[in-house]
N, C-alpha and C positions, 0 to 999 in steps of 0.2 A: 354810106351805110352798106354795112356787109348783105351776103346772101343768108347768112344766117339769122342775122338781127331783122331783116325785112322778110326773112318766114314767120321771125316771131310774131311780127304784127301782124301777118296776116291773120297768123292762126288764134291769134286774142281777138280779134275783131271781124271775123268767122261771120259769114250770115247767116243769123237764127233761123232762120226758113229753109234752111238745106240740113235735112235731116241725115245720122250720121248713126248707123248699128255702132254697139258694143261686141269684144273691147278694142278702146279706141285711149287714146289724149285727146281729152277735149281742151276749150278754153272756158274759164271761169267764166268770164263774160259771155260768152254762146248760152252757155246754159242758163245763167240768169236770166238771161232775157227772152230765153224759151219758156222758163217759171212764169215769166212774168206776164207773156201772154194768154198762157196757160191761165193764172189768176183773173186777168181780165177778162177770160172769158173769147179769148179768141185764140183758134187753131195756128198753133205752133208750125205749123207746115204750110198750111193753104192760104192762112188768114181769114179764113170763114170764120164766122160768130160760132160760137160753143156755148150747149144752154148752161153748163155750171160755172158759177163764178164763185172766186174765193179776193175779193174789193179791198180786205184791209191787208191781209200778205200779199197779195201782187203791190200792194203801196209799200211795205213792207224791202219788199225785193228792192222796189225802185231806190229807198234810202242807200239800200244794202251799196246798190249798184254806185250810187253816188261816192258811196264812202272808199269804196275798190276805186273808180277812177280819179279821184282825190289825191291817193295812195301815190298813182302813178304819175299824176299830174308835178306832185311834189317831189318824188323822187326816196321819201322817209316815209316812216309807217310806226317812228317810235313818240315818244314826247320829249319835250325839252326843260333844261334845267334853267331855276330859276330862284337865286339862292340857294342853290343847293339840292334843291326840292324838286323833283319830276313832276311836270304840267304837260296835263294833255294839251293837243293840239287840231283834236277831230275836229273841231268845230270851226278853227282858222282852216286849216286844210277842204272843208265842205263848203264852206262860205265860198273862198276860192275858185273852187270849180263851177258853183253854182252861179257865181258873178262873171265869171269869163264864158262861160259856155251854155249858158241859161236866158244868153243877152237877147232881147231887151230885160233887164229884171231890177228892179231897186233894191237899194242896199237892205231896206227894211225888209221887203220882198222875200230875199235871200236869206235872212236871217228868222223871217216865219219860217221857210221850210223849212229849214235846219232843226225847229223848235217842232215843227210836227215829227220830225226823223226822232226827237228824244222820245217825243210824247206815244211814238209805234215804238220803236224798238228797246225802252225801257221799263215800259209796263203794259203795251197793248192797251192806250187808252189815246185818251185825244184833249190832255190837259200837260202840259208844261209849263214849268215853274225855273226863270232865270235865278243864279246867285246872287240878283241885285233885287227880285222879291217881282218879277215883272211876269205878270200871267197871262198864257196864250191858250184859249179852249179852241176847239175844230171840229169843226162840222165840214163833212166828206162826201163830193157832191160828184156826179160822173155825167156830165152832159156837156162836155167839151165849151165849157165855159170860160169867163177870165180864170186865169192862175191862181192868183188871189184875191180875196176880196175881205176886204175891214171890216167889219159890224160893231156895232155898239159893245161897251161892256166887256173889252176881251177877247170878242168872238172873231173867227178866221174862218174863212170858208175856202178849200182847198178843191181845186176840179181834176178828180185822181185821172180821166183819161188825158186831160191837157196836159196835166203832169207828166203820164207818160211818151205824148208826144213832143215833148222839150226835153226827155230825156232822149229820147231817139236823135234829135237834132245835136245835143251835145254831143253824144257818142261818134257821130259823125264830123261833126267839126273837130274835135280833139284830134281823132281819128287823120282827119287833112293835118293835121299844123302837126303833127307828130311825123309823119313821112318827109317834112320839110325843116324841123328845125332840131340839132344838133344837141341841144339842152335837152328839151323835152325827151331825145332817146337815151341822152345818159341814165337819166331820170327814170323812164322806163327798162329798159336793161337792170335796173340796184331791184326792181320790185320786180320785174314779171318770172325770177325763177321762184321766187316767194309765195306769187299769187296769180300768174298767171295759169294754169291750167291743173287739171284733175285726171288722171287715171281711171275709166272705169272698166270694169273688168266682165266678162260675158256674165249675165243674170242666170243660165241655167247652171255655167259652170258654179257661180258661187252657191247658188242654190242646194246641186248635191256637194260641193265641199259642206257646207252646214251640216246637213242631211250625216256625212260621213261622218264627220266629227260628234256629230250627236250618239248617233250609233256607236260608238266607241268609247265613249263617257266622259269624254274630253270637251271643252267648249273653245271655242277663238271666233274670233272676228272674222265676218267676210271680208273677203281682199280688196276693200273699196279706199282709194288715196283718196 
């Protein structure tokens, strides 16, 4: 591995707890997962408890985050053809990550979360419905409980801080087996100019550009990649 390729992972895999003034190139992954504490209610920097919490978006983030390192785990980000026909393949690429770096976790397991990731990030609700007519409701429980738990009738109960502590442990193991295996950096190299990091630009400077442009009768977009 070059000295280039092994900046990159450094800088995607960045620890969220070292805080970093604008502007700067961040990493996709640093920031999410500064959101993501942020939503749970815990300080992005210190790790101290913060009294607001935002419990369904920081779950939210956690899918999000899943679905980026999927991306990378796979090395595609597009879908495949099948008769002709373009089929996605979020759900084999999620499953994936979630069964290799989620371990211990059952296949069923793996594929509840998956079903709660539709049930957030497709309607902001906590009801999913398979193509094969198979229904998973969720109930969203935060007291560092099992993962998951079965109920009668459908029901799933999902423990969003354990959750996010099996994501921290994935990130890290990926994180090992990435530094050491050949594949996994090709793989990473096709996605992380794609997805690996973000541009942000100083907040006062975009600020009076607005401000400028307002003033002038013109409008554009702040300078945010």
């Amino acid at each position: 591995m070059n000295d280039s390729a092994m900046a990159e992972i450094d800088l995607f895999f960045e620890d969220p707890a070292v805080y970093h003034s604008s502007p700067r190139q961040y990493s996709v992954l640093y920031l999410l997962r500064r959101d993501i504490r942020t939503c749970l209610g815990i300080h992005p920097n210190t790790g101290a408890e913060i009294e607001c919490k935002a419990l369904w978006p920081g779950t939210m983030a956690i899918m999000a985050g899943i679905d980026l390192l999927a991306k990378f785990l796979a090395g595609v980000d597009g879908s495949k053809r099948v008769k002709g026909k373009a089929q996605s393949v979020v759900g084999e690429r999620f499953n994936r990550f979630v069964r290799e770096y989620f371990k211990p976790i059952s296949l069923d397991d793996a594929e509840t979360i998956y079903q709660l990731r539709n049930a957030l990030m497709h309607s902001f609700g906590l009801r999913s419905e398979t193509r094969s007519g198979r229904v998973y409701k969720f109930m969203l429980t935060a007291a560092h409980g099992p993962l998951v738990q079965e109920q009668a009738n459908d029901k799933y109960w999902i423990d969003i801080l354990t959750l996010h502590d099996r994501f921290e442990i994935a990130i890290e193991c990926y994180h090992a087996d990435l530094r050491g295996d050949q594949d996994l950096q090709r793989n990473f190299d096709g996605m992380f100019p794609k997805y690996g990091t973000i541009y942000i630009s100083d907040p006062r400077r975009v600020a009076l550009k607005g401000l400028a442009n307002a003033s002038s009768g013109s409008i554009s977009s702040f300078d945010w990649v």
